[in-house]
Structure formats: C-alpha cells, structure tokens
OpenMM code with the backbone's topology and positions (N, CA, C; nanometers):
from openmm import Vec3, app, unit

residues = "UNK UNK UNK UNK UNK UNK UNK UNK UNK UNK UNK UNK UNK UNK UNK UNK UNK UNK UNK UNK UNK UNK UNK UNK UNK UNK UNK UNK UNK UNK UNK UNK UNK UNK UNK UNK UNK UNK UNK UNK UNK UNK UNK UNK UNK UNK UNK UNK UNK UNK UNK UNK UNK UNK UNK UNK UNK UNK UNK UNK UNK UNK UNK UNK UNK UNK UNK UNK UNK UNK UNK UNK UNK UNK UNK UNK UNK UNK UNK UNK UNK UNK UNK UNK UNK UNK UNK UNK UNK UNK UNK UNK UNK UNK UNK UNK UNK UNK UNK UNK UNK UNK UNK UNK UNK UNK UNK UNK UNK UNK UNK UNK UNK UNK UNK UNK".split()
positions = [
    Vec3(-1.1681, -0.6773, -1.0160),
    Vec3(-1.0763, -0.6233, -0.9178),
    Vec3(-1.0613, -0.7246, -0.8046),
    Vec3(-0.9365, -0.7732, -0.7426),
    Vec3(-0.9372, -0.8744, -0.6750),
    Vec3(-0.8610, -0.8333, -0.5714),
    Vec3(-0.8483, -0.6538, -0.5880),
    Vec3(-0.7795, -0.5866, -0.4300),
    Vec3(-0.8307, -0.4390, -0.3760),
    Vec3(-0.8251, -0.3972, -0.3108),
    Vec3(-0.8609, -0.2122, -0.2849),
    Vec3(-0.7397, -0.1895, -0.2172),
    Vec3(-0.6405, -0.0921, -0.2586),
    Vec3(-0.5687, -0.0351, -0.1797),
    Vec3(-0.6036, 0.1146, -0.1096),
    Vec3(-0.6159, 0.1160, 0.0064),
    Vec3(-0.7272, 0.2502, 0.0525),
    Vec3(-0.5419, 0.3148, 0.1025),
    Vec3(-0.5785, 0.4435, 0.0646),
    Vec3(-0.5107, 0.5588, 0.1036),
    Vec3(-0.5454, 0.6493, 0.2078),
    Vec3(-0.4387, 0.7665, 0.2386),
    Vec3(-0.5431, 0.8493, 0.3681),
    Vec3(-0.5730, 0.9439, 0.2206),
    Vec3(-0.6763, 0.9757, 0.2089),
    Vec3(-0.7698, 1.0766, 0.1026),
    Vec3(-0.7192, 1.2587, 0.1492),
    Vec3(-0.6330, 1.2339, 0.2362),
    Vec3(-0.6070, 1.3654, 0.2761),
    Vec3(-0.4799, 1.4022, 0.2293),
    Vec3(-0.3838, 1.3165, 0.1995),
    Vec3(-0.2515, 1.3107, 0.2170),
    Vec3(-0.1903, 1.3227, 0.0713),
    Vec3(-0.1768, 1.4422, 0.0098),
    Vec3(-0.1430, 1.4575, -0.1597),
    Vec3(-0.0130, 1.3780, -0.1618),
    Vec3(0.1086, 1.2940, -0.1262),
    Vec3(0.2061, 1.2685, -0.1272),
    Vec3(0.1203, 1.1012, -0.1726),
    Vec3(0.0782, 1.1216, -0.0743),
    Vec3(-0.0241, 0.9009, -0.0865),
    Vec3(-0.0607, 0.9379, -0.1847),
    Vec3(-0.1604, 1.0152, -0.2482),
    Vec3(-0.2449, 0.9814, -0.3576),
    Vec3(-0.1201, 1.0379, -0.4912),
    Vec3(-0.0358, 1.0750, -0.4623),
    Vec3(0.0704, 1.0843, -0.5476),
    Vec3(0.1132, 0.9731, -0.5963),
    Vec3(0.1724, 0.8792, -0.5226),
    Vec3(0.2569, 0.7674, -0.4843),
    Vec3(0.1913, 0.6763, -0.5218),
    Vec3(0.0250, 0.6931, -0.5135),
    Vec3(-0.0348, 0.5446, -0.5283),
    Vec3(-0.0721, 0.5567, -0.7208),
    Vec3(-0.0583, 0.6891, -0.7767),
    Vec3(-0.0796, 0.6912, -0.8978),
    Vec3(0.0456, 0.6810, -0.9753),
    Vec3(0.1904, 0.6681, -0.8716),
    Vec3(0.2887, 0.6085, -0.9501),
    Vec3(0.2760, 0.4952, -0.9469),
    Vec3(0.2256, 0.4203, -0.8678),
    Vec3(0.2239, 0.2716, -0.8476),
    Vec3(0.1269, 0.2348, -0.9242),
    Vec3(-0.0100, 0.2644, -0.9889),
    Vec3(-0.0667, 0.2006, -1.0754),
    Vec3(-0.0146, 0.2544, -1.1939),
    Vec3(0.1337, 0.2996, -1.2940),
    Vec3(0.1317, 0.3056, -1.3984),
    Vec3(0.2253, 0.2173, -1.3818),
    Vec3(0.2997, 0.0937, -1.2825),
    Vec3(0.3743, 0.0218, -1.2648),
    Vec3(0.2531, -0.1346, -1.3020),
    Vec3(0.1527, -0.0848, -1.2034),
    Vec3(0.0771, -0.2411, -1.1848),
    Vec3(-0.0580, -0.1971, -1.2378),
    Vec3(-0.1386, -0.1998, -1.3940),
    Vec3(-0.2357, -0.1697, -1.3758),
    Vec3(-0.3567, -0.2556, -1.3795),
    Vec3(-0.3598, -0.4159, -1.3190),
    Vec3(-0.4200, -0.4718, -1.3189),
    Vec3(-0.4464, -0.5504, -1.1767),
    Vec3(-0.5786, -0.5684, -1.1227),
    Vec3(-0.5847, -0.6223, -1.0311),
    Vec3(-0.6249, -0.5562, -0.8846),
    Vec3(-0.6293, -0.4333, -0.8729),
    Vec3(-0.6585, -0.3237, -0.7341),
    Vec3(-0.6599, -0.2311, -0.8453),
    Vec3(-0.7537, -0.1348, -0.6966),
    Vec3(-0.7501, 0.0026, -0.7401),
    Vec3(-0.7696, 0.0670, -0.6430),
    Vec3(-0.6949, 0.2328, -0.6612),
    Vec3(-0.6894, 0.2772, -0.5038),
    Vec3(-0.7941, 0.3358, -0.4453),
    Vec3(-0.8410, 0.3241, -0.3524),
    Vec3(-0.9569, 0.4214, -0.3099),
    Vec3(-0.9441, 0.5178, -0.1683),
    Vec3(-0.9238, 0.6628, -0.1619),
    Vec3(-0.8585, 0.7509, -0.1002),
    Vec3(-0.9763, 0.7846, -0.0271),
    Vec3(-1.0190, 0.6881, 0.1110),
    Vec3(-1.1907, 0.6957, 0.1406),
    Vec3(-1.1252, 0.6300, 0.2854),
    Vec3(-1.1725, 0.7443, 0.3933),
    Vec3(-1.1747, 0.6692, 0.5596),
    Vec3(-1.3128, 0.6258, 0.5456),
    Vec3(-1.4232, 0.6521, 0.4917),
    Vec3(-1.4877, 0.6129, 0.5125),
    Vec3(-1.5150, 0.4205, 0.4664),
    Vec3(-1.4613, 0.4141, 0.3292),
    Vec3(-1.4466, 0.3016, 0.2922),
    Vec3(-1.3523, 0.2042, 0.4159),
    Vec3(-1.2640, 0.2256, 0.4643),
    Vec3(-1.1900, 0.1727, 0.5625),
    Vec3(-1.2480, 0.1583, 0.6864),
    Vec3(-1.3441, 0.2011, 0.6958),
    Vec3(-1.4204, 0.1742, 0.8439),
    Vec3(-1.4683, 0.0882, 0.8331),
    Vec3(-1.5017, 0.0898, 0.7051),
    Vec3(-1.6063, -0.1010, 0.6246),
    Vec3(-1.5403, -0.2011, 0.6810),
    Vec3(-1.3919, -0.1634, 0.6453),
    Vec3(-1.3407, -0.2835, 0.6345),
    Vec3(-1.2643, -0.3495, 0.7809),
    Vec3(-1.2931, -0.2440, 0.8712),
    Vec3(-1.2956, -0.2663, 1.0273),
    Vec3(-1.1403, -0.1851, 1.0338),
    Vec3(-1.1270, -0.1057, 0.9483),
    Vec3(-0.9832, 0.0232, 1.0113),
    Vec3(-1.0512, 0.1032, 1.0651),
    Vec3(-0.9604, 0.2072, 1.1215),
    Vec3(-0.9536, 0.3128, 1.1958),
    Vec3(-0.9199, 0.4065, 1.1109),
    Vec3(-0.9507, 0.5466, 1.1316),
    Vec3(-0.9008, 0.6823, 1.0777),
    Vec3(-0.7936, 0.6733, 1.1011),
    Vec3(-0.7584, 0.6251, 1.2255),
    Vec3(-0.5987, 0.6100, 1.3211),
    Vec3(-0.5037, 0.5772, 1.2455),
    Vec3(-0.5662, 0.4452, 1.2230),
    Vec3(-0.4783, 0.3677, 1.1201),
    Vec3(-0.4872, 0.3642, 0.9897),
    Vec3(-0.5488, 0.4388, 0.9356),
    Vec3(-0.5220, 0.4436, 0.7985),
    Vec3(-0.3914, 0.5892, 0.7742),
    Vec3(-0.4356, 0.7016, 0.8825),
    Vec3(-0.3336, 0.7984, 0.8775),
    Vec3(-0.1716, 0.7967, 0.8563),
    Vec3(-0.1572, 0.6494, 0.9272),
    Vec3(-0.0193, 0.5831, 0.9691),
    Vec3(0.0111, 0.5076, 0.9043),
    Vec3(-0.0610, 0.4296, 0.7878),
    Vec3(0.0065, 0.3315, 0.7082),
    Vec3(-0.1294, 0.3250, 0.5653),
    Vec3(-0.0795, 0.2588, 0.4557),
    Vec3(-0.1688, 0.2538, 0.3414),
    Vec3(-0.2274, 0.1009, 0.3693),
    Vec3(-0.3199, 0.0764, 0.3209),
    Vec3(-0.3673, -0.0900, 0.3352),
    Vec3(-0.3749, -0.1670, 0.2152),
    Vec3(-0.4004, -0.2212, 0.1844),
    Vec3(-0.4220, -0.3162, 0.0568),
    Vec3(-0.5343, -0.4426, 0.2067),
    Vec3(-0.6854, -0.4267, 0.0679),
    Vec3(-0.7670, -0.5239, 0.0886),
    Vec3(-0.7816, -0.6201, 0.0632),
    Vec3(-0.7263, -0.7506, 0.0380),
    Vec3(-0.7360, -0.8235, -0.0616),
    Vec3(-0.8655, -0.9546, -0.0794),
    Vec3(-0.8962, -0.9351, -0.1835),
    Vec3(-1.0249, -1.0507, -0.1780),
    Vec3(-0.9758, -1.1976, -0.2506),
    Vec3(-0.9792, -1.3259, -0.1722),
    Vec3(-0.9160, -1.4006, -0.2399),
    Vec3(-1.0429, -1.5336, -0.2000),
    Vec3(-1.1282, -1.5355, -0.2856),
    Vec3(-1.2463, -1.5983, -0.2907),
    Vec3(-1.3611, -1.5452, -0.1733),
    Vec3(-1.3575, -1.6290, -0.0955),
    Vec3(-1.4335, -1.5926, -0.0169),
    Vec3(-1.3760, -1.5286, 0.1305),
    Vec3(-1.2498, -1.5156, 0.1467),
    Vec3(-1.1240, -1.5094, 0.2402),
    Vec3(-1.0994, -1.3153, 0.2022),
    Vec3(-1.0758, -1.2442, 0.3346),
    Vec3(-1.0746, -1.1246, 0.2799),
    Vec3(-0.9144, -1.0729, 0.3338),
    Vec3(-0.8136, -1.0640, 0.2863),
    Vec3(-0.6909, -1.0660, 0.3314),
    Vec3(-0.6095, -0.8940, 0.3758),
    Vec3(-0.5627, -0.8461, 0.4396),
    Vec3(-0.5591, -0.7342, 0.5101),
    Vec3(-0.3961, -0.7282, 0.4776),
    Vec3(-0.3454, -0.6142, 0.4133),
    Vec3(-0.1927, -0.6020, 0.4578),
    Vec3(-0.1329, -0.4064, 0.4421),
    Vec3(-0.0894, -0.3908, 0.5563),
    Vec3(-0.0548, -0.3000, 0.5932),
    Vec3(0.0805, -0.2567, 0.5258),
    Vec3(0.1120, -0.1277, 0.5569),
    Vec3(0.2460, -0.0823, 0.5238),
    Vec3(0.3444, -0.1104, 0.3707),
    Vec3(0.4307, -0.1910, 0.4157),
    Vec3(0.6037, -0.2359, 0.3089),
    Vec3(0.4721, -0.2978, 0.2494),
    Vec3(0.4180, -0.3810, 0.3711),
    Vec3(0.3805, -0.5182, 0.2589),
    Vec3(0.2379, -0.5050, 0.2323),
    Vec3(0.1286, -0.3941, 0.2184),
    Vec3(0.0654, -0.3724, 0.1146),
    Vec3(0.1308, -0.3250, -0.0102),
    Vec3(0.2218, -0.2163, -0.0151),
    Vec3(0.2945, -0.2089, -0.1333),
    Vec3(0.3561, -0.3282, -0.2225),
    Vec3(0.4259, -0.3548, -0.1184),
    Vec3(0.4491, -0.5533, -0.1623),
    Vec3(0.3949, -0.6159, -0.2279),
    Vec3(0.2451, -0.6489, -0.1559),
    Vec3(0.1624, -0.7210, -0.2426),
    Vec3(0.1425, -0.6705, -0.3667),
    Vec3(0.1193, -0.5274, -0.4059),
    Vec3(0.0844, -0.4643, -0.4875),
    Vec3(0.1597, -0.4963, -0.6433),
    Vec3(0.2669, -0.4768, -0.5884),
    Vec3(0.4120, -0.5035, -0.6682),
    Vec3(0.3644, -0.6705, -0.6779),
    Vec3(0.3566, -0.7384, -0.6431),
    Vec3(0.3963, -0.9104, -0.6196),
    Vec3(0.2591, -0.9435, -0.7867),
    Vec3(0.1616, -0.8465, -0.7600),
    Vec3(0.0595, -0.8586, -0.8785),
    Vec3(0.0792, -0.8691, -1.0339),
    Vec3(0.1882, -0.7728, -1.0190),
    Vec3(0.2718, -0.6969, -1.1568),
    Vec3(0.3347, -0.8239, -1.2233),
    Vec3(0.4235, -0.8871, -1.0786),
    Vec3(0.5023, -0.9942, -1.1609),
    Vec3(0.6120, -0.9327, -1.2072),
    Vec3(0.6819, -1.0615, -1.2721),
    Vec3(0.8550, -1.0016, -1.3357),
    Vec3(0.9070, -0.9410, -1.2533),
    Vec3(1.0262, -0.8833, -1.2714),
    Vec3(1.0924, -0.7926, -1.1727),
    Vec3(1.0371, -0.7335, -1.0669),
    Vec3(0.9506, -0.6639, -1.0675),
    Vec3(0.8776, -0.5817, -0.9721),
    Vec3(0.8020, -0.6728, -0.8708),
    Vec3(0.7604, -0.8164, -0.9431),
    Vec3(0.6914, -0.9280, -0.9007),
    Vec3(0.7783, -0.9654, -0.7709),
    Vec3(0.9008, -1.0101, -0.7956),
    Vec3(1.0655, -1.0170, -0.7317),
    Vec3(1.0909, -0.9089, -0.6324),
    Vec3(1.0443, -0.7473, -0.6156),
    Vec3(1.0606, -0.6949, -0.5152),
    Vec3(0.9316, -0.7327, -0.4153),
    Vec3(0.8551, -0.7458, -0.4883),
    Vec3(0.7651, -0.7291, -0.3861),
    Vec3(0.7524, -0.8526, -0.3168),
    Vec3(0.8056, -0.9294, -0.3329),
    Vec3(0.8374, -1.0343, -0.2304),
    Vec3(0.9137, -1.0255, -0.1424),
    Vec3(1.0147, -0.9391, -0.1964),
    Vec3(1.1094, -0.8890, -0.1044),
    Vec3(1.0839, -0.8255, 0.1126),
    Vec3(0.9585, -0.8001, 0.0264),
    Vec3(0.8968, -0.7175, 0.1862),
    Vec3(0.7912, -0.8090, 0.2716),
    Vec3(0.7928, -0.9537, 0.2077),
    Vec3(0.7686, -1.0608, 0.2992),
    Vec3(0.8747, -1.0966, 0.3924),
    Vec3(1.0349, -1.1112, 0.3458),
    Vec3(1.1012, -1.2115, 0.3450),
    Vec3(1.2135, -1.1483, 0.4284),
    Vec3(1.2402, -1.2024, 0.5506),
    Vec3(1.3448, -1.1291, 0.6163),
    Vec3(1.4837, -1.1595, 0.5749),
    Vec3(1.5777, -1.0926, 0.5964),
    Vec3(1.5530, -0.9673, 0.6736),
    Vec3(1.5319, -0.8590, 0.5778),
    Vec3(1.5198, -0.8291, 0.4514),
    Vec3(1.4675, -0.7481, 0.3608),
    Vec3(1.3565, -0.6961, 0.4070),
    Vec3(1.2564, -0.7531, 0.4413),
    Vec3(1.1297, -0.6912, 0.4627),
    Vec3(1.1255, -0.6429, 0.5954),
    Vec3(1.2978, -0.6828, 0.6733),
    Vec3(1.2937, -0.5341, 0.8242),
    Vec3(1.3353, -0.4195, 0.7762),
    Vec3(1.4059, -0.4125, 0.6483),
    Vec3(1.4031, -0.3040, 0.5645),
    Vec3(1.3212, -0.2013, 0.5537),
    Vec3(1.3015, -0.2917, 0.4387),
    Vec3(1.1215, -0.2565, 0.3865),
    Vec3(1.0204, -0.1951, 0.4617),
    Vec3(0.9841, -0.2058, 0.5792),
    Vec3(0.9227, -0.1696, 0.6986),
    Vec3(0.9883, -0.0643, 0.7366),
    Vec3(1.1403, -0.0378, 0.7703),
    Vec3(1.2000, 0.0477, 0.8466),
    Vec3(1.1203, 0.1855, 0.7742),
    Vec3(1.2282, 0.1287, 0.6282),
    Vec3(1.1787, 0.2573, 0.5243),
    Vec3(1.0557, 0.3159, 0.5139),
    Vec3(0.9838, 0.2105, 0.4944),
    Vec3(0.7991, 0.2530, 0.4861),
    Vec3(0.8163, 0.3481, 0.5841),
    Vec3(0.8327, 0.3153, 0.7079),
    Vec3(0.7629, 0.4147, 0.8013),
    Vec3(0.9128, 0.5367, 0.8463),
    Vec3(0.9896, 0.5501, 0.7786),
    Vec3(1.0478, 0.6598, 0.7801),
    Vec3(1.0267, 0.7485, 0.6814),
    Vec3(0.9606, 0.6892, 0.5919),
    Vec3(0.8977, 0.7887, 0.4473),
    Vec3(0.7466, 0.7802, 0.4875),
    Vec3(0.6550, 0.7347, 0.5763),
    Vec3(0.5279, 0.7527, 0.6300),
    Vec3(0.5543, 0.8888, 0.6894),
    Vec3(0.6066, 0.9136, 0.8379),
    Vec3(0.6482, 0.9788, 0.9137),
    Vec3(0.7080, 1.1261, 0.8529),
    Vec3(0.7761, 1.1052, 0.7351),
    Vec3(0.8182, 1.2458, 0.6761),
    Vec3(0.7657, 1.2419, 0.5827),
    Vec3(0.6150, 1.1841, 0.5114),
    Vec3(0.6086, 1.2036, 0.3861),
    Vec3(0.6078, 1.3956, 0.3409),
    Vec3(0.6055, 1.4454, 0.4230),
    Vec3(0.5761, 1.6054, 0.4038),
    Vec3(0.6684, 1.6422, 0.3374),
    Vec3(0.7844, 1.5986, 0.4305),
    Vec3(0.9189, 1.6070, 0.3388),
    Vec3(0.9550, 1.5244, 0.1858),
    Vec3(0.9144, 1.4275, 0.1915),
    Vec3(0.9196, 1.3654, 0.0480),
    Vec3(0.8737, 1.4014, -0.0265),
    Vec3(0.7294, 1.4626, 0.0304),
    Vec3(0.6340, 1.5265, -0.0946),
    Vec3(0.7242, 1.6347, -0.2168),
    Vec3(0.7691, 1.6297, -0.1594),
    Vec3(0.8859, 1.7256, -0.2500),
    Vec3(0.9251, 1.6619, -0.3793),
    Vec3(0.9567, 1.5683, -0.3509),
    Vec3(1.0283, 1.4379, -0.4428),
    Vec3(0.9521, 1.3665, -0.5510),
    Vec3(0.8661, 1.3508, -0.4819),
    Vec3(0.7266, 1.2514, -0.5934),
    Vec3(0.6432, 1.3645, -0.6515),
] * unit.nanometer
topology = app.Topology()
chain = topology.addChain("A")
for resn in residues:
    res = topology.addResidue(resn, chain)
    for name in ("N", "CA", "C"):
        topology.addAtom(name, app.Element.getBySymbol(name[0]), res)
C-alpha cells in the first residue's frame, strides 16, 4: 500500500463514495474511516469532518493531499482515462473547479447522500 485515504468514519455518504472509488482504483491505497488514525498523521477531527485526505507514502517522504486533489491523486493511480482526470484537479483552472465542486458536494453531502 503506498497511500491511506482516511474518511470522516461517521459520514455514510464518504464511506459510500470512497467504496465507489475503490471499484474504479483497486490498487495502491486503502480507505481507512478512523479520526483516530488522522490524529497520527497530525489532522484534526476539524479537518477531517470538512474534507477527505489521501496520505501518501513516497519512500521516505510522507505526502498530504486534501479535498479535489486527494480524490485526484487517487484517480491519477488508476491511470488511463481516469489517470487523465485526476490530473485534472492539479491543473488550473480545472482544478478551481474541482475544488469548487468538492466542497459544494462536502457541504451538502446530506443531500447527495441520496444519489450515491
């Protein structure tokens, strides 16, 4: 495993979302729906409530990405097409997108939960 994407463990819409996303990418992370695990990694309850993380371990270097662009990265793993979006949420202005959206589907996931 060469990532942890931590979820809020409370939030059935995240742990929804993150089990659509590993039948997209199933190699390379895995999600773990744990504040406690996230305190490890120097988050907040705060901030995990408000956005998903992706941990990434890249030798000895431990790499942190929030929001669009933990999903991003996530996607960027997969490769091919999906490889191609998820770059997308590096790269402006796509990824002011990417961001907008994240956190207008963060903010209502209650309402989305509907959807997924």
């Amino acid at each position: 495993m060469s990532a942890i994407l931590i979820t809020d463990g409370n939030c059935a819409f995240c742990q929804r979302t993150a089990a659509k996303l590993a039948n997209i990418v199933s190699k390379g992370w895995a999600n773990v729906p744990s504040t406690e695990l996230a305190e490890s990694y120097g988050l907040t309850a705060e901030q995990l409530a408000q956005s998903v993380w992706l941990i990434e371990f890249a030798g000895a270097e431990v790499n942190k990405y929030r929001g669009a662009k933990a999903v991003g990265k996530v996607l960027r793993m997969r490769g091919g097409l999906w490889g191609a979006v998820g770059w997308l949420t590096f790269i402006p202005p796509t990824s002011w997108v990417a961001a907008g959206l994240y956190r207008l589907v963060a903010n209502n996931r209650k309402f989305f939960s509907r959807f997924v």
